[in-house]
ROVEXSE-364986 format. One line per field, with one value per residue (C-alpha): residue number from 1; residue in three letters; x negated, y, z negated. Coordinates in steps of 0.001 Angstrom, whole numbers, plus 500000, padded with zeros to 6 digits. Layout:
BEGIN
k <- c(NUM, ...)
r <- c(ala, ...)
X <- c(X, ...)
Y <- c(Y, ...)
Z <- c(Z, ...)
// end
This chain:
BEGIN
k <- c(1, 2, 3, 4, 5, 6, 7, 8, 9, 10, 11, 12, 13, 14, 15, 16, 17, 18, 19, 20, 21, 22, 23, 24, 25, 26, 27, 28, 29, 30, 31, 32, 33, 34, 35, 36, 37, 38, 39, 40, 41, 42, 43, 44, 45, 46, 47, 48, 49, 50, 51, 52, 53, 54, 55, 56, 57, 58, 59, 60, 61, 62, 63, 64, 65, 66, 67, 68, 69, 70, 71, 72, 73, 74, 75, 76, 77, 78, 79, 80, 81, 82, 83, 84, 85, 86, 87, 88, 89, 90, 91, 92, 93, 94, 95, 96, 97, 98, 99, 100, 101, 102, 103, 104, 105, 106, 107, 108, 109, 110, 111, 112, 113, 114, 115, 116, 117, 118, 119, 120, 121, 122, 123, 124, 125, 126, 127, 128, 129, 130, 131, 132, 133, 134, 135, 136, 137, 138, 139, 140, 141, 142, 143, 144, 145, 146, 147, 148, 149, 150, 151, 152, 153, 154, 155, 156, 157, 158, 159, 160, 161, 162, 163, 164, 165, 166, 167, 168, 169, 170, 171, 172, 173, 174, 175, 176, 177, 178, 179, 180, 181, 182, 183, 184, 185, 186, 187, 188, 189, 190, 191, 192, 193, 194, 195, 196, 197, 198, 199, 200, 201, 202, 203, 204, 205, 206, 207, 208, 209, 210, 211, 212, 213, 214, 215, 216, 217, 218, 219, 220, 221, 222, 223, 224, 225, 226, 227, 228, 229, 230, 231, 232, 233, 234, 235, 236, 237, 238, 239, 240, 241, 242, 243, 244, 245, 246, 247, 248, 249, 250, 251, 252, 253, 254, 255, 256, 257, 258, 259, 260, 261, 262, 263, 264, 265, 266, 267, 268, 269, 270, 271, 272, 273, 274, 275, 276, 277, 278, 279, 280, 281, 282, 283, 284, 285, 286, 287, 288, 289, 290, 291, 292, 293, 294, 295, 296, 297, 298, 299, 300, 301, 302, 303, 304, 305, 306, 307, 308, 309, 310, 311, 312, 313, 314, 315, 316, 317, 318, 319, 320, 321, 322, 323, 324, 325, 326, 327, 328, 329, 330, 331, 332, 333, 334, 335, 336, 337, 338, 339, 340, 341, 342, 343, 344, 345, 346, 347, 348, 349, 350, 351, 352, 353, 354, 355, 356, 357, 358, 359, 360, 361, 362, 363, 364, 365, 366, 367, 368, 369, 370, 371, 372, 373, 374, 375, 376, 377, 378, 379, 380, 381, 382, 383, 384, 385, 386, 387, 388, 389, 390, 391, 392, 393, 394, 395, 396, 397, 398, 399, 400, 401, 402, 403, 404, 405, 406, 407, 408, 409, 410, 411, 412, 413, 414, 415, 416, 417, 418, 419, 420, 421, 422, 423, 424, 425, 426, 427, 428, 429, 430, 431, 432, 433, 434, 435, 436, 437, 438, 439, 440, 441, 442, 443, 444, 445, 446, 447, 448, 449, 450, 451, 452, 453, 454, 455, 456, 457, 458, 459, 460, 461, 462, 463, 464, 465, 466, 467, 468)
r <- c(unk, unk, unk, unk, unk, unk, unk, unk, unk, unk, unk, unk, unk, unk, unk, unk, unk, unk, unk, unk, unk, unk, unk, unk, unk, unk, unk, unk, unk, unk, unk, unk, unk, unk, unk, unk, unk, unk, unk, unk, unk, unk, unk, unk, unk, unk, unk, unk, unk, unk, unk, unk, unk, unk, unk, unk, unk, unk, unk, unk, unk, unk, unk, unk, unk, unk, unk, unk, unk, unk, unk, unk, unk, unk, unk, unk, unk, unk, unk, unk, unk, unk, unk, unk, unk, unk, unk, unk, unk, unk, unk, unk, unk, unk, unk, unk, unk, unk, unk, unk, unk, unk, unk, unk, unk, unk, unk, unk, unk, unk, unk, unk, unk, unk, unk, unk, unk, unk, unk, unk, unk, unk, unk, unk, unk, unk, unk, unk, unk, unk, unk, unk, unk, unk, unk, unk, unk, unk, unk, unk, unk, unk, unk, unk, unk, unk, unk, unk, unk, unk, unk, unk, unk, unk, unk, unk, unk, unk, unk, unk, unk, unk, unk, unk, unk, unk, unk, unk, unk, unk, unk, unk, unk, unk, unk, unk, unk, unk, unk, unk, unk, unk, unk, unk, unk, unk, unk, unk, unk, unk, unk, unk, unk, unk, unk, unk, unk, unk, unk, unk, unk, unk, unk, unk, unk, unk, unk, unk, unk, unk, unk, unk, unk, unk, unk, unk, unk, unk, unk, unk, unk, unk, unk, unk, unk, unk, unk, unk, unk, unk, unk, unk, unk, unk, unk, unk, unk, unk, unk, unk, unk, unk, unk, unk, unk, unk, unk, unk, unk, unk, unk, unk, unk, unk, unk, unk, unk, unk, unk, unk, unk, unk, unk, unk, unk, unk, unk, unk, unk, unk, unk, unk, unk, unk, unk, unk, unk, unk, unk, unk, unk, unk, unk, unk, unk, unk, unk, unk, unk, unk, unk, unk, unk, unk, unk, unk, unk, unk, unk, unk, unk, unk, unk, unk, unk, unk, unk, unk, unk, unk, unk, unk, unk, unk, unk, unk, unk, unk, unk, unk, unk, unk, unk, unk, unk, unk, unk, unk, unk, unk, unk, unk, unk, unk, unk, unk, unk, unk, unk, unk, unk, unk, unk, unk, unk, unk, unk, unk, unk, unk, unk, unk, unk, unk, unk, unk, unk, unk, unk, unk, unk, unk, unk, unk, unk, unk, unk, unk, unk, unk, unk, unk, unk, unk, unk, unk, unk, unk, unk, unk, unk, unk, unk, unk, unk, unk, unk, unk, unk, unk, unk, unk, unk, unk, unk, unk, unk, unk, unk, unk, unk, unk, unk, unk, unk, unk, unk, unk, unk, unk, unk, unk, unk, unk, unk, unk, unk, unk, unk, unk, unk, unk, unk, unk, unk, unk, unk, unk, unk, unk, unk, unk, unk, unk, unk, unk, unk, unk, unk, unk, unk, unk, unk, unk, unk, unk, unk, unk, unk, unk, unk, unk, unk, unk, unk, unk, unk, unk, unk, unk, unk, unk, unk, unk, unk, unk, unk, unk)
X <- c(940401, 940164, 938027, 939031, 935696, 937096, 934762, 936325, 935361, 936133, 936970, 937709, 938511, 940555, 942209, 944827, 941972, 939120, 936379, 933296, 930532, 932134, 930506, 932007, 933034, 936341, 937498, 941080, 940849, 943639, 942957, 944400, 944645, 945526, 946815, 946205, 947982, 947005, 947885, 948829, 951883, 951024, 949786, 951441, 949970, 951372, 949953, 950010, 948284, 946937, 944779, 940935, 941261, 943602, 941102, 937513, 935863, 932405, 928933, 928381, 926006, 922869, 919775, 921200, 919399, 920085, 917735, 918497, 919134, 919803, 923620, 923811, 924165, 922682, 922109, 923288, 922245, 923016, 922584, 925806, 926754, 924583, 926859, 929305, 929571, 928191, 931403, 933618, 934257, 933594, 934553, 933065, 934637, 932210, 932552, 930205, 929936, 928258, 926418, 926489, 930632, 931470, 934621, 934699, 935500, 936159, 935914, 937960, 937763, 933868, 934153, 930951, 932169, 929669, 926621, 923260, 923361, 924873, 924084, 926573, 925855, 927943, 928287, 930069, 927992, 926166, 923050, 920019, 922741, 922118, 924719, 925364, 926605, 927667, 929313, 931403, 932900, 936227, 936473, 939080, 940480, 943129, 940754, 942483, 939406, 937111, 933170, 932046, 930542, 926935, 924894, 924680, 921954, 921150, 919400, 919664, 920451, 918154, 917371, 919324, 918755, 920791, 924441, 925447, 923838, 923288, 925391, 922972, 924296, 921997, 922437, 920995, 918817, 915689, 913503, 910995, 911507, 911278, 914278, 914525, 916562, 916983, 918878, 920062, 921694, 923126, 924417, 928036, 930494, 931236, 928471, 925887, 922743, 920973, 917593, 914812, 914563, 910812, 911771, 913751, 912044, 912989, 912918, 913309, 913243, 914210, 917615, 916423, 912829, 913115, 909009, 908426, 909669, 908129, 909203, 908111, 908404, 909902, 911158, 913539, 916678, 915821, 913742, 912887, 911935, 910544, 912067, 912583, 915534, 916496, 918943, 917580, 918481, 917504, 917798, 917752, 916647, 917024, 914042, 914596, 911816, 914055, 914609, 916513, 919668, 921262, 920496, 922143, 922056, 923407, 923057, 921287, 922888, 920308, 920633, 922338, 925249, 928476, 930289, 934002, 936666, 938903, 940091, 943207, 944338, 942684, 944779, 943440, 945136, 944580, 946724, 947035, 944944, 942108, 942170, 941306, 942912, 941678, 944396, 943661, 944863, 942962, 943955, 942316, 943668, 940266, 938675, 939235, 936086, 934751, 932073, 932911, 930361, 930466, 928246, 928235, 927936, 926271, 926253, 922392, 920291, 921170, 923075, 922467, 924832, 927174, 928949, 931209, 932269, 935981, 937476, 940692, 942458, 942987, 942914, 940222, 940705, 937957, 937745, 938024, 934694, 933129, 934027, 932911, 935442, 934584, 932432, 932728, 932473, 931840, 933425, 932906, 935067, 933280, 934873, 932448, 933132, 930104, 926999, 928136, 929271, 931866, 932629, 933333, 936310, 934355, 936798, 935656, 937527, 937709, 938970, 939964, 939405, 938326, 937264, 934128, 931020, 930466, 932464, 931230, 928702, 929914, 927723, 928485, 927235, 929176, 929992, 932069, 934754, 937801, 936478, 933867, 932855, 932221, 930084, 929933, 928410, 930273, 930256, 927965, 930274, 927799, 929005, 933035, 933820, 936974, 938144, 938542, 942098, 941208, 939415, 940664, 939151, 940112, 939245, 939959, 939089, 937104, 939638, 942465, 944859, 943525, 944525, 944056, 943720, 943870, 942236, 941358, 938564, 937102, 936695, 933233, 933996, 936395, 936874, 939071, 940530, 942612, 940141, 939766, 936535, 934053, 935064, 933642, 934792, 934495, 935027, 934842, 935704, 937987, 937164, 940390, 940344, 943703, 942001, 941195, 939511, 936408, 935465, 932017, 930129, 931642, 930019, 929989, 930190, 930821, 932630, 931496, 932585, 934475, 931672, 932189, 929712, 927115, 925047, 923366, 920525, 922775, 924958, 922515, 921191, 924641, 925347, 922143, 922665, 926385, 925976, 925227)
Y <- c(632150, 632581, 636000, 637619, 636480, 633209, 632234, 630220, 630686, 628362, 628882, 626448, 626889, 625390, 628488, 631294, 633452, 632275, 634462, 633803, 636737, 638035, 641141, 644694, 644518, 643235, 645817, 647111, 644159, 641690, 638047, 634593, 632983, 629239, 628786, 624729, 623500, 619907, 617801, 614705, 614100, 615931, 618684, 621738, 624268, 628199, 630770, 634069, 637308, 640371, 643234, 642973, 646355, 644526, 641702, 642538, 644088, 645951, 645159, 647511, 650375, 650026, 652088, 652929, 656098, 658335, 661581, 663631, 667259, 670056, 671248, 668075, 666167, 663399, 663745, 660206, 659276, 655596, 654764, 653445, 649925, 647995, 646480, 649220, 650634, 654122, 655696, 653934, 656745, 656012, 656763, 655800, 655544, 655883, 654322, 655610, 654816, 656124, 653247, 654446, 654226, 652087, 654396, 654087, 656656, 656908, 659013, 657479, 660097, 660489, 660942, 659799, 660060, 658873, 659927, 657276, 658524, 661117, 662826, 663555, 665766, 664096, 666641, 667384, 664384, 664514, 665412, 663073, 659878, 657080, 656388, 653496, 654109, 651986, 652625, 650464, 651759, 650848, 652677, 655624, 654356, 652012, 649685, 647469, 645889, 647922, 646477, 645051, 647476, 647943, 646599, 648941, 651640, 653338, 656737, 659334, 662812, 665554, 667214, 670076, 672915, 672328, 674191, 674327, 675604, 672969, 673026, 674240, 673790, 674600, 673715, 676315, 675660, 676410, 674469, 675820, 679600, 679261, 679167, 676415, 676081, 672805, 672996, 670312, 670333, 668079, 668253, 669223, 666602, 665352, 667179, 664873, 664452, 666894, 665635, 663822, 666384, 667656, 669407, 672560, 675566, 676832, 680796, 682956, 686125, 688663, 690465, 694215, 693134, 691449, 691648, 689564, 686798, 683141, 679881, 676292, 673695, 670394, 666616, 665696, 667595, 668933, 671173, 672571, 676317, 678185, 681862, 684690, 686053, 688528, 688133, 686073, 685229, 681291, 680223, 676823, 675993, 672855, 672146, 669422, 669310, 671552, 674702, 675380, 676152, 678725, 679611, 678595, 680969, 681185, 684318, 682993, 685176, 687341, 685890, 689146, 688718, 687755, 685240, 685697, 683898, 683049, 679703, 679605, 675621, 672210, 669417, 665603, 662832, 659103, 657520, 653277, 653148, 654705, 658375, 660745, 663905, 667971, 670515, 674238, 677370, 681284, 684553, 686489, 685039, 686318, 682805, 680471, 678582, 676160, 673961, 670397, 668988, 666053, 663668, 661094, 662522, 660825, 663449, 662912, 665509, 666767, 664241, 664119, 665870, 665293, 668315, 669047, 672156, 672843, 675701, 676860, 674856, 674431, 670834, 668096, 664271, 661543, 659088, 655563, 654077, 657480, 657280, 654154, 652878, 653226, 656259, 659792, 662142, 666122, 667712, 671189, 673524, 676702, 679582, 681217, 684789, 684989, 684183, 684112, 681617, 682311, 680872, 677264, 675029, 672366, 669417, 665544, 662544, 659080, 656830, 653980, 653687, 650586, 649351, 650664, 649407, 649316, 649730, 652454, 651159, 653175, 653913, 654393, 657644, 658368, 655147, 655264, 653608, 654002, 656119, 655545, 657630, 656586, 658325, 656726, 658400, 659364, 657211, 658585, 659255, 656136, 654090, 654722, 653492, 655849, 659061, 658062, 658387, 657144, 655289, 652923, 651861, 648330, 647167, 645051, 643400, 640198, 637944, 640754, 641701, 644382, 647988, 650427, 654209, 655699, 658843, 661421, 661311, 664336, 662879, 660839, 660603, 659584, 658435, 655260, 656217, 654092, 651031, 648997, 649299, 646729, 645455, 643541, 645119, 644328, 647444, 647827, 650529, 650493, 652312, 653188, 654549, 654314, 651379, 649067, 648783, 647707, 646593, 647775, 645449, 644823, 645932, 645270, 647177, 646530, 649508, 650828, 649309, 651591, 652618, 655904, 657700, 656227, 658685, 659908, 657844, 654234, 655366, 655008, 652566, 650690, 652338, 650238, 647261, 647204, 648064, 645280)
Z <- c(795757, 799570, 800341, 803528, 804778, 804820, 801715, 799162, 795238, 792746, 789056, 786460, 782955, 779884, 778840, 780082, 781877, 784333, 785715, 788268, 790043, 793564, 793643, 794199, 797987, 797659, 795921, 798007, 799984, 799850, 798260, 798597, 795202, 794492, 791128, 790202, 786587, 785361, 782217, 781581, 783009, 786578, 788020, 789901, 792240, 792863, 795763, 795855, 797431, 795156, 795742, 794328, 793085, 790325, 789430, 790109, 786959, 787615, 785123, 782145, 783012, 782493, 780762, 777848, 775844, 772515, 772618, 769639, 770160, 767811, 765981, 765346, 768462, 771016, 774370, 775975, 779227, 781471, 784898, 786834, 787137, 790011, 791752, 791677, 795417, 796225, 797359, 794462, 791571, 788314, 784883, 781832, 778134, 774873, 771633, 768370, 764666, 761693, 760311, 756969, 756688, 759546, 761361, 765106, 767884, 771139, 774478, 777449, 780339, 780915, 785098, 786673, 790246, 792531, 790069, 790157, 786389, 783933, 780780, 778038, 774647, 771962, 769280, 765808, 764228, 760921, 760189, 759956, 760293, 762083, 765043, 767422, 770738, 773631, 776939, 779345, 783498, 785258, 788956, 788885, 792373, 790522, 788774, 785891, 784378, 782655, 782040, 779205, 776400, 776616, 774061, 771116, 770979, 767824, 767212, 763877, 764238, 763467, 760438, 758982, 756315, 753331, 754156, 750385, 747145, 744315, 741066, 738466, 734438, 731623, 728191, 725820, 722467, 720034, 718553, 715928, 717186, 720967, 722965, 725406, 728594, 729635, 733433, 735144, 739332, 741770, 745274, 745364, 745762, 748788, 750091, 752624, 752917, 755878, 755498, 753847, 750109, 749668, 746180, 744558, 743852, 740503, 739631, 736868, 735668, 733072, 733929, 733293, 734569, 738128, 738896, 736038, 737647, 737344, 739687, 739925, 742521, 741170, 742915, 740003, 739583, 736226, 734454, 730880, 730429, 727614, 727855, 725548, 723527, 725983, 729341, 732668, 735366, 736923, 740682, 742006, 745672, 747642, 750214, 753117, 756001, 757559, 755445, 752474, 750529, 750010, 745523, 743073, 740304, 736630, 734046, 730561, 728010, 725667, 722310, 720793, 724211, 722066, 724857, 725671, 724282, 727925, 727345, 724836, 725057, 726048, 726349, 727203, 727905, 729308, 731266, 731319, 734114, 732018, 733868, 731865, 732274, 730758, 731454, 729808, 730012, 730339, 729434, 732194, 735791, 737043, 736003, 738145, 738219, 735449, 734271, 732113, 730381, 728467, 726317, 723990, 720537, 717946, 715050, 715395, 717794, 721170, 723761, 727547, 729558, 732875, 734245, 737018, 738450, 738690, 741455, 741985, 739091, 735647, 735363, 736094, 736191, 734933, 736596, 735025, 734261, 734134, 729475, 728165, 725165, 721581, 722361, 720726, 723628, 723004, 726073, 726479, 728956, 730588, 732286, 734849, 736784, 739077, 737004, 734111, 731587, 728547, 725274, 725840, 724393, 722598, 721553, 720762, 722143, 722450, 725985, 723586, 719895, 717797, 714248, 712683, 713115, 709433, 706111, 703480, 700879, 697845, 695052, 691433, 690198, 686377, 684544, 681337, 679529, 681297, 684287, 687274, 689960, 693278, 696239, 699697, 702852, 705847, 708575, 711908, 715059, 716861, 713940, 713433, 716902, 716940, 714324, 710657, 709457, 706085, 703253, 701207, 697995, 696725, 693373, 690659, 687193, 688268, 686721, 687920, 690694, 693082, 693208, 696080, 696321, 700437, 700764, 703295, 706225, 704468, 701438, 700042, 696269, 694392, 690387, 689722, 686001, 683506, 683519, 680878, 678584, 678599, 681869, 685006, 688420, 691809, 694581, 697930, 700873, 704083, 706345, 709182, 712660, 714863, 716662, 713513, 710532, 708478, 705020, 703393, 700805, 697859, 694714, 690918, 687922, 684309, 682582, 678787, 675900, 673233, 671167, 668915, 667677, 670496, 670957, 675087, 674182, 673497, 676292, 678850, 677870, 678076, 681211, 682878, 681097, 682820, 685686, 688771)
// end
């Protein structure tokens, strides 16, 4: 390139683009350039004339700086690029990302005129985040070229009160007389973090006697309290290092309160992508906000609870992974107006049924000739793997062909008739759910021979001698 100084600059390179340090004081100045192409069959040469202002691309800016400022914002400041002439006017473009989520932005039309160095507040971030920004210049006088990006500078916004309340659930129970509220909260969803949590200050309180209130400061998101039979009302507050939440609050019925039957219908349903789906219907339009809760049941004791709060609709989807197959869920639906919680819609359900566990283990409990009772126990929701459609008893003579008699869910006894006297039987039990089924141990007995006149005394003592 010939410089109208009559300099010459050289520039070599293997690719479509070449590049070499000239400086700023071209720029509108006219420029000889030389064009030289070269393989290996020749070489070619081309001339022509352009206008600096087209080529020359100024140095990033320098002094880079995040100062965190309140709303959330920063306050970004950088110096202009060195070698950019005093009277050349500059503008600047911004790129920032969130670190936690990785999206970009931009802001193209920063003018920095013929500033040393300018200040820009970059609001509408998040609070206590972590940013990146960088900066690059082009001069507004025609420029094509913009500098390279700055390297990256990364700062966190400041600290912010908690904007929403928690959701606060409570599950309600006694134990030897008292009456125990066990609550449970988490943030809303969707809702980010605004700053580093220092607790939740819980408070309660009767609901006809508000200066007999009681609170506690707590770092989990759960809490246990002993309260009376009559009506309170519990608050929930979320502390950060720079204030706190607005309260949660939920009314604990008194224990004579009869709850309010609003719900009518629940309907569930899975779709093949594992979704699970609640859709139910109220009587009184004034409900429009709900709590699900759901656990897996065991038959045995209380289960630990997940909730969600529902607004504005009458249907809530699962997502898939949330129900874990083969697992007897108790999923309860709650109608709220303010405060206050209704009579629930308890129903039981399964994402994906399977074969029991285990098979019943009958026992024989009246032996005779021709007859024999049998008595198995039910089958614990932990163990069926699925709803029991049915039982099925197989038996037969041990030299025989088997019979079978199907029976309800509901039923645990059952007496096989028409045997034959003084006969060894084998027996087992089937137990069905929609998903498969499972055989119980097979057992033995030996049926009593035809005796008359045997009196209770001989016929017990038969009975035990027969029976295996």
């Amino acid at each position: 390139m010939d410089r109208p100084d009559n300099t010459t600059q050289n520039c070599s390179a293997h690719t479509e683009s070449c590049s070499f340090f000239s400086g700023l004081d071209l720029l509108g100045l006219e420029c000889n350039i030389t064009l030289h192409l070269e393989n290996k069959l020749g070489s070619a040469a081309a001339q022509f004339t352009v206008n600096a202002t087209r080529i020359v691309k100024m140095d990033p800016p320098k002094d880079l700086t995040l100062l965190p400022t309140k709303d959330p914002s920063f306050s970004i400041s950088w110096k202009r690029p060195i070698l950019a002439p005093d009277e050349l006017y500059v503008k600047c473009g911004l790129r920032y990302r969130e670190l936690q989520d990785g999206h970009g932005y931009y802001i193209n039309e920063l003018q920095m005129g013929i500033e040393k160095e300018i200040s820009y507040i970059l609001g509408g971030l998040h609070a206590h985040t972590e940013y990146s920004v960088s900066v690059r210049c082009i001069g507004s006088s025609g420029q094509v070229w913009w500098s390279e990006w700055t390297e990256e500078v990364t700062g966190r916004t400041e600290e912010q009160a908690p904007l929403h309340s928690v959701e606060l659930w409570r599950v309600i129970g006694t134990t030897e007389g008292t009456r125990l509220v066990n609550l449970t909260w988490k943030e809303r969803s969707g809702v980010r973090s605004t700053g580093i949590t220092l607790g939740y200050n819980v408070l309660w309180l009767p609901d006809v006697r508000t200066s007999d209130w009681r609170n506690k400061t707590t770092k989990t998101n759960e809490m246990t309290l002993n309260i009376t039979e009559e009506a309170h009302i519990i608050s929930v507050v979320h502390i950060n290092s720079a204030g706190h939440s607005p309260a949660a609050i939920l009314r604990i019925p008194a224990t004579w309160e009869r709850a309010r039957e609003v719900i009518s219908s629940v309907r569930i349903s899975t779709t093949a992508s594992e979704e699970t789906t609640l859709t139910w219907t109220v009587i009184d339009p004034r409900f429009r906000r709900f709590v699900l809760d759901w656990c897996i049941y065991s038959g045995v004791g209380s289960c630990n609870i997940s909730f969600q709060y529902v607004e504005n609709s009458s249907q809530w989807t699962i997502q898939k992974g949330i129900l874990e197959p083969y697992k007897r869920y108790k999923i309860s639906v709650y109608p709220l107006l303010d405060d206050r919680a209704e009579a629930p819609w308890i129903t039981y359900y399964y994402i994906k049924e399977g074969a029991p566990l285990y098979g019943p283990n009958p026992k024989v409990e009246d032996l005779k000739e021709t007859e024999v009772t049998m008595r198995w126990d039910p089958l614990r929701a932990d163990e069926s793997n699925g709803f029991i459609t049915a039982f099925s008893i197989i038996y037969k003579p041990l030299d025989g062909q088997e019979s079978v008699v199907t029976v309800n869910s509901d039923v645990y006894e059952y007496t096989l008739r028409s045997l034959m006297p003084d006969t060894k039987y084998s027996i087992y039990i089937v137990a069905s759910t929609s998903g498969g089924k499972t055989s119980g141990n097979p057992i033995h007995f030996h049926t009593l021979p035809e005796i008359m006149n045997t009196n209770k005394l001989d016929r017990h003592q038969a009975h035990s001698q027969l029976l295996t």
